[in-house]
N, C-alpha and C positions, 0 to 999 in steps of 0.2 A: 227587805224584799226588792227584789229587781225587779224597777217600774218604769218602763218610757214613757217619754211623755205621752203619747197615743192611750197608753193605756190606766194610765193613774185615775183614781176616782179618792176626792179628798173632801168631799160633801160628806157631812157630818149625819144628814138624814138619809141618804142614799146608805150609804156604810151604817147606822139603826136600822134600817129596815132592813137589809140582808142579814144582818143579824138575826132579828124576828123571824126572817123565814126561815132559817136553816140554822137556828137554835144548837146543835147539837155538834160542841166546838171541841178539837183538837188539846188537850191543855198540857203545856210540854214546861216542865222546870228540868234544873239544873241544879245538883249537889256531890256532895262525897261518893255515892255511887256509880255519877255519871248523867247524863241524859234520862227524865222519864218523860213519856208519855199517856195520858189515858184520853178517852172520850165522855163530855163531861156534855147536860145539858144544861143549859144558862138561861136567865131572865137577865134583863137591861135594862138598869133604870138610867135613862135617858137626859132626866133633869140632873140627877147626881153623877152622870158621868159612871157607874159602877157596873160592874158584872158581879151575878150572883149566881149562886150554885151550890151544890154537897154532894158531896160522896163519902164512901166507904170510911170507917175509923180504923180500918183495917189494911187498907189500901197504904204501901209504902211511898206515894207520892206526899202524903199528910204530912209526913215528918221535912220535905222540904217546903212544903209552904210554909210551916210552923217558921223554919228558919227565914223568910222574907224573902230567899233568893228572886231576882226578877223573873215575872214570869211571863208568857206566849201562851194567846191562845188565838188557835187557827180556824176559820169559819169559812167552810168550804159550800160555795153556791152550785148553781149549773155546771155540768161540764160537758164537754164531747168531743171525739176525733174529727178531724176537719180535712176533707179527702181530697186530694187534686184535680179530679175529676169534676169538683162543684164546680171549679174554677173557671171563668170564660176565657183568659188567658191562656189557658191549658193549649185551646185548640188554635189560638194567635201565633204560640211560639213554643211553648210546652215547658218554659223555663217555671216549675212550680214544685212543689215539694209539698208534703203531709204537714198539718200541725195541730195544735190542742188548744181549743176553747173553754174558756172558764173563767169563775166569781169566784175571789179569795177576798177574805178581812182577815187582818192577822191584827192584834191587841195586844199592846204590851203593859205590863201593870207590876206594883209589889204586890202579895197578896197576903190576907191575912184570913187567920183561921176563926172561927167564931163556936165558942161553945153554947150560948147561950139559948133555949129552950122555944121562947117565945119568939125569935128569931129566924129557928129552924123552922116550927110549925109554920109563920107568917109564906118563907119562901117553900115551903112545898106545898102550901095551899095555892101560892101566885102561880108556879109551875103547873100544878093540877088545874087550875082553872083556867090557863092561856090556851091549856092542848084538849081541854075536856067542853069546854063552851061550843055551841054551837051543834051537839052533839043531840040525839032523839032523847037519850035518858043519860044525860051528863054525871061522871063520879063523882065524887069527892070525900076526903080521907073523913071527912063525919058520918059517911056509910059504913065503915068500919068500925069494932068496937076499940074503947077511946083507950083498953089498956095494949090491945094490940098494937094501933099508930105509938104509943107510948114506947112498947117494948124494941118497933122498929126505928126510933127516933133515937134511943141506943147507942144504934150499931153507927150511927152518921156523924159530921161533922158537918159546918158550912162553911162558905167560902166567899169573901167578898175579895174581887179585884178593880181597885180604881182604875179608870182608864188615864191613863199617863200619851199613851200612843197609840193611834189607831190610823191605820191606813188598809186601800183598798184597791184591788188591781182588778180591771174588766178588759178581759183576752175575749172581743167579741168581733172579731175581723174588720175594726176600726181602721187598719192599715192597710187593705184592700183597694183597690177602686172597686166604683159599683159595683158593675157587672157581677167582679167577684163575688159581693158579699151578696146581692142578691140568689147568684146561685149556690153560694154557703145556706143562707135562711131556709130555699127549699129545701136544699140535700138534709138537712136537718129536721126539716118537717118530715120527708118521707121517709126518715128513719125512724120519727116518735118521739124526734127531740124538741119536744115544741119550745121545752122552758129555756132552752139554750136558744133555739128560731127566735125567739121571743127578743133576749136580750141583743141579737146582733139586728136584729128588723129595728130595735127603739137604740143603739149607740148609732145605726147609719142615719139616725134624724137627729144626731148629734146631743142628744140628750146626756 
């Protein structure tokens, strides 16, 4: 991934926690086919360094993880259009141009496939309880009857991918001067981008 220096983020916790938030990653192998992609949600165990996950047995991506090929998986934060008009240089000299704000992790890993039972139920209870907690009347798959979760447990496979590589880019108008970015932060608040406002208000305190 193309990372200037301005924008590289290689904090190990920084890069976990955008994970946690935006969960629901890109996962792209490579086989006899060609290129696949799907969108795959993930848990991260953080001490072991691993991504976990399942999908489909069905899903023709299966057959190259089976194979080990390396694999990517992309984890897309904040994003937003960044208008010249935010710009306070705009009206200095007008020398400015449109660009795009955003949070990538991209992860690179062998992956292997996991068939084993108690393995699958353990991660799609951790799955179910990361996104269900906190909730008035929280689910969880023991509300269901135990031959149904059975019959749907099936059709799945798991997925663990060690993390071998992980790196992280924050395009949050770090290469601005102030002025700039302050008047990026609002134009983004008064568009409803707060989560993207957010991140470029906390990279100009150099965080």
């Amino acid at each position: 991934m193309y990372r200037p220096p301005a924008f590289r983020e290689d904090r190990r916790d920084i890069l976990h926690d955008a994970i946690r938030a935006h969960p629901l990653g890109t996962l792209v192998t490579c086989g006899s086919p060609g290129l696949v992609a799907n969108v795959v949600p993930f848990t991260l165990d953080s001490v072991g360094d691993v991504l976990r996950a399942h999908l489909a047995r069905a899903n023709e991506q299966v057959a190259q993880l089976r194979d080990g090929s390396p694999t990517l998986v992309i984890f897309q934060g904040p994003q937003a259009y960044i208008s010249p008009s935010w710009y306070a240089t705009k009206r200095e000299h007008g020398k400015v141009v449109p660009t795009w704000n955003y949070v990538i992790v991209q992860v690179r890993g062998t992956p292997m496939v996991i068939e084993d039972r108690d393995w699958l139920r353990n991660q799609i209870d951790e799955l179910t309880s990361i996104h269900e907690c906190g909730r008035a009347e929280p689910w969880s798959p023991d509300d269901a009857p135990a031959d149904f979760i059975a019959g749907q447990m099936k059709g799945i496979v798991g997925l663990e991918i060690p993390i071998e590589r992980i790196e992280g880019k924050w395009k949050a108008s770090q290469n601005q001067p102030e002025p700039n970015r302050i008047g990026v932060e609002r134009g983004l608040r008064a568009d409803g981008r707060v989560d993207m406002a957010d991140e470029v208000a906390a990279r100009g305190k150099g965080s």
